[in-house]
N, C-alpha and C positions, 0 to 999 in steps of 0.2 A: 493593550499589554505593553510596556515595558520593554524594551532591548537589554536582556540579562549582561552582553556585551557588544565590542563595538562591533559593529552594521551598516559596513560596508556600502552592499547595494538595498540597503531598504525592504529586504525581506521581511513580508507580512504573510505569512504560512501559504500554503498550498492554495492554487486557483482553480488550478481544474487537473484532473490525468486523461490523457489520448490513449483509446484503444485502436488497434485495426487488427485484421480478421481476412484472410484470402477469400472469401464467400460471407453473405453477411449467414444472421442463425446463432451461433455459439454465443455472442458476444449480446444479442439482445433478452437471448433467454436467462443469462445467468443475471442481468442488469434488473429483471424483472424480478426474477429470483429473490436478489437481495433486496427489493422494494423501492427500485425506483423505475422513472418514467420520462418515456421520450416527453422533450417538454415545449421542442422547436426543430426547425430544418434548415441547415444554411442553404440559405437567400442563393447560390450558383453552383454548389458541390455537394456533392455524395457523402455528405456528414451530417451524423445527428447532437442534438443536444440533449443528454439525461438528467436528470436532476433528482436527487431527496437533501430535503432540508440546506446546507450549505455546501453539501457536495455535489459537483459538477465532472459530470463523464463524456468525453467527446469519444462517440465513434466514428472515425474516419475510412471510408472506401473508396478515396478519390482516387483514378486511378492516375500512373505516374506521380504519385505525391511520395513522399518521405516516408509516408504511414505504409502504402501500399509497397514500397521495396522492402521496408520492416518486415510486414506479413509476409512475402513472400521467403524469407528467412526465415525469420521463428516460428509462424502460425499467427493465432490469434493468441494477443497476448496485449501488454500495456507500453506503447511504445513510445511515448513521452508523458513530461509531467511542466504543469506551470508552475511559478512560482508569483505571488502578487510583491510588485513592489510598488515602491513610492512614487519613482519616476522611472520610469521604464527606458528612455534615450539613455539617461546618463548612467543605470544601472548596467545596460549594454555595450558601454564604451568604455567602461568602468573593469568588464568581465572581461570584453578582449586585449584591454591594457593588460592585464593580469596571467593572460596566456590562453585565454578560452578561443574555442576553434569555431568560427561562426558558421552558421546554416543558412542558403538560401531560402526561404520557404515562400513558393510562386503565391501571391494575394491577386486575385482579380478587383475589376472595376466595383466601389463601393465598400471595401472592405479593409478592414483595419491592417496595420502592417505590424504583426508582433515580433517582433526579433527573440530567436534563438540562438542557442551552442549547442554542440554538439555533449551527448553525455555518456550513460554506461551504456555497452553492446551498440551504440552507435542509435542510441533512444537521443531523442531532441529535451532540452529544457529550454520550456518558452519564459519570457520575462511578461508578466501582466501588469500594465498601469491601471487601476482602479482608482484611484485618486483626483484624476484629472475631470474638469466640468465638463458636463457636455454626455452625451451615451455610452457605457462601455460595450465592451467586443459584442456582448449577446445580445444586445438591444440594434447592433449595427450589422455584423454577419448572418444570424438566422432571425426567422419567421416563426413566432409562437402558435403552438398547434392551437385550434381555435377550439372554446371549452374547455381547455385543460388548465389547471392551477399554476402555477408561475416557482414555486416555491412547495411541492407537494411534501407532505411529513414523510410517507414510506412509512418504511416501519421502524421510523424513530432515531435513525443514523442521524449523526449533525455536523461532523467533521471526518475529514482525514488523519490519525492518529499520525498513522508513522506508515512508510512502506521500506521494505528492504530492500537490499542488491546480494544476489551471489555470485561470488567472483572468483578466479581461477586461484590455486597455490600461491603465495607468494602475492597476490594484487592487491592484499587490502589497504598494504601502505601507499599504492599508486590511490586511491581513490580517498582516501582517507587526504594525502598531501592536495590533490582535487580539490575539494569539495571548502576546505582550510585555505587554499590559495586562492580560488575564485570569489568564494563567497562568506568568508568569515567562521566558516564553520569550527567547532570546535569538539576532542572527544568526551562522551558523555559518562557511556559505559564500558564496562569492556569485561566480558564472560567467555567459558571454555565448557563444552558439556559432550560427557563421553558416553556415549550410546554403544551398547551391542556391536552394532558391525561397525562405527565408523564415530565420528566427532565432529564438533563443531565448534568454531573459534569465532567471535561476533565480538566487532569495536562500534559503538553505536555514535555516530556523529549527527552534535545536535547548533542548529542553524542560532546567529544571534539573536530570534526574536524568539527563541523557543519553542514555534510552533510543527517547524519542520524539522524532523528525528529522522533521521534514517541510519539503521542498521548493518552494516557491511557482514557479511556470513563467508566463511570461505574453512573449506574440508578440513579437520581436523585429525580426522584417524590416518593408520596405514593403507596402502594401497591402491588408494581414490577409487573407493568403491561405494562410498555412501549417498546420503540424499542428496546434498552440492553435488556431488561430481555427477550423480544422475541428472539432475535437473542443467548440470551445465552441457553436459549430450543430447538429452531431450529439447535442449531451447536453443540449442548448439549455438555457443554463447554467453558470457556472462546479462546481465540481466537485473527485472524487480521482480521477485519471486513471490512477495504478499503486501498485502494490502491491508490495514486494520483501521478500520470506521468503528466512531464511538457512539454511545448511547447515552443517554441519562436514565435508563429503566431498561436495562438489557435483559431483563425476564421476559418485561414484553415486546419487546425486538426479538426475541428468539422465538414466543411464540407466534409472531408475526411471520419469519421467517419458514417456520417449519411448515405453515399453512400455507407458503410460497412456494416449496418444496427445494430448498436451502439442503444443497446436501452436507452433512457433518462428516469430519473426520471421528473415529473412533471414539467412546468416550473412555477416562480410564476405566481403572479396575476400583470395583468397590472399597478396595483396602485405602483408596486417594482419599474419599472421603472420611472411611472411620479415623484416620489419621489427621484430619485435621482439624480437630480440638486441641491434639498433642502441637501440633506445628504454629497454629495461629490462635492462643488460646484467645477465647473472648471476642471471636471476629465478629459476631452480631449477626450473620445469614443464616437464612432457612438453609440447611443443607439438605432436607428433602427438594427444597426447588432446583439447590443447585444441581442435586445428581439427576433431580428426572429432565433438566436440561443439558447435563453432562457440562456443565461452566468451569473452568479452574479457578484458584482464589490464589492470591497469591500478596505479599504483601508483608505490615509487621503491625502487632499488635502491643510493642512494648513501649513506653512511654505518653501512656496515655490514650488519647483517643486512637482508634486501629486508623491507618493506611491500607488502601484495599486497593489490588485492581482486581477484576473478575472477566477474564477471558474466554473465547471460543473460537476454530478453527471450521472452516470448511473444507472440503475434499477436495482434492483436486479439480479446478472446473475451467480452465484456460489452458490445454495442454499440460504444465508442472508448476503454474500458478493456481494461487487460493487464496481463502480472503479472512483477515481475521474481525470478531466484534467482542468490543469491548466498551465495558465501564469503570473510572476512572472514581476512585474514592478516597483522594488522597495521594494513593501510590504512583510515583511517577516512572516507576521502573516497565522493566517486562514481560515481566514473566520470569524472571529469572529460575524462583522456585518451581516454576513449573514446565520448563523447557523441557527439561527431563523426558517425563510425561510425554508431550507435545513429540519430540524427539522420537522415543518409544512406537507411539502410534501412525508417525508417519511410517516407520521405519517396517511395521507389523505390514502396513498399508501396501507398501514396496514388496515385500516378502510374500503376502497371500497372489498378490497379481503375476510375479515370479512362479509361483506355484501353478497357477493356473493356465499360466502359457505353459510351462515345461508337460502340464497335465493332457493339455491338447495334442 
């Protein structure tokens, strides 16, 4: 692909995201969940390798490590992200020229040296060379489980879309001048969506090579009573709040999922679908499959062939993280038409669990 513009450090979309988890449990059930699979064991530490299709998830439990003072903070949650570049020295000397704050991160004997910076809530951004001859990190740090596939399909995820950050009143423009100073990034989108108790204000910055999108989210209504400010007390900390993996057949990615036992957030209200003939005429989907999967549509059907994207949430399953899946038909947006929605049933989600503590 292309550098839509100029590229800095050689950003070639997302490598891998780091979890950790004060206990292991939370973090391999929901892994499995979403259909993928331990796939190796690093070679000296308390880390796993997961894998479906082109996405890679490190669970890390070493203890004293970066990951494990994370957990100890947040919980279990996603506590850094790689990025692939071209050349990973010069893209690292490149980020601290530019003001990036580096990380130690301890490599024992036989093990690759990835250089990090420091990023949101104090999560790591590792830089990955893939490019260079010879083995990369996975074929060097871990031991492939024996019998297991190398590259298993899951259920059907192939990339990393995009993941967000929420972030305190007032921060988006620190993370936004961030993300534009170190690494070229530039803003993509920029939406405002006002929900019942609270709002929400999203600048969406998208990296030179176009493949890494991230979202910036930050409170919108009065008060700071809504989902940002919850999620920023719950993870006590700004933070990456969702994760969305794509599909090329999210019908059956989802019925994959649900027989994984993939919990969903809410789906809407039947009135989402009768209304979408009116809103997207001519979209071309079954809307029986999309409602008996509860999917959004979201997108435009005017000038010709339709733009689509076709979205779905899961429920909370990391502390106040969750994960979204989507297919991508055109539309390169977010949802925008259907944040609303989205917005709405978190917001119900928040509301009924409120009810049932006050109940107890």
């Amino acid at each position: 692909m292309t550098d839509l513009f100029d590229n800095p450090l050689g950003l070639d979309g997302f490598e891998f995201l780091e979890f950790s988890a004060p206990e292991k449990g939370p973090l391999e059930e929901s892994f499995q969940r979403m259909g993928f699979t331990q796939v190796a064991q690093h070679r000296s530490k308390d880390v796993q390798l997961w894998r479906q299709g082109e996405i890679n998830l490190i669970a890390n439990y070493e203890p004293r490590s970066p990951a494990a003072y994370f957990a100890a903070e947040h919980g279990a949650s996603c506590c850094g992200m790689a990025f692939r570049v071209r050349n990973a020295g010069k893209a690292y000397a490149l980020a601290l020229k530019r003001g990036a704050e580096p990380v130690n991160v301890n490599t024992g004997p036989m093990e690759l040296n990835i250089p990090a910076i420091r990023g949101i809530g104090h999560s790591l951004i590792y830089l990955v060379d893939r490019y260079s001859e010879g083995p990369n990190i996975y074929d060097i740090d871990f031991v492939y489980e024996d019998g297991v596939e190398r590259t298993p399909p899951g259920a059907g995820f192939n990339t990393i879309d995009h993941l967000t950050h929420n972030v305190y009143a007032g921060r988006t423009s620190h993370w936004e001048e961030f993300y534009s100073r170190i690494f070229g990034f530039r803003e993509f989108k920029q939406f405002d969506v006002t929900g019942e108790y609270s709002g929400l204000n999203t600048k969406v910055m998208m990296a030179p090579d176009g493949k890494i999108r991230i979202p910036l989210n930050e409170e919108g209504g009065e008060g700071g009573k809504g989902q940002i400010a919850e999620y920023l007390k719950e993870f006590n900390g700004e933070g990456i709040q969702h994760i969305a993996f794509d599909s090329d057949d999210l019908y059956t990615s989802l019925d994959s999922l649900k027989q994984k036992g993939t919990p969903f957030a809410p789906p809407p209200p039947e009135t989402y679908y009768e209304q979408l003939a009116e809103r997207l005429p001519g979209h071309g989907e079954p809307v029986d499959k999309l409602k008996e999967r509860g999917i959004l549509l979201d997108g435009t059907t005017e000038g010709g062939e339709p733009q689509l994207l076709m979205q779905i949430f899961s429920q909370l399953m990391l502390g106040p993280v969750f994960f979204e899946f989507i297919q991508r038909k055109g539309d390169e947006g977010f949802g925008e038409g259907n944040i609303t929605a989205l917005f709405k049933s978190i917001e119900a989600d928040y509301k009924r669990r409120g009810e049932s503590s006050a109940d107890a």
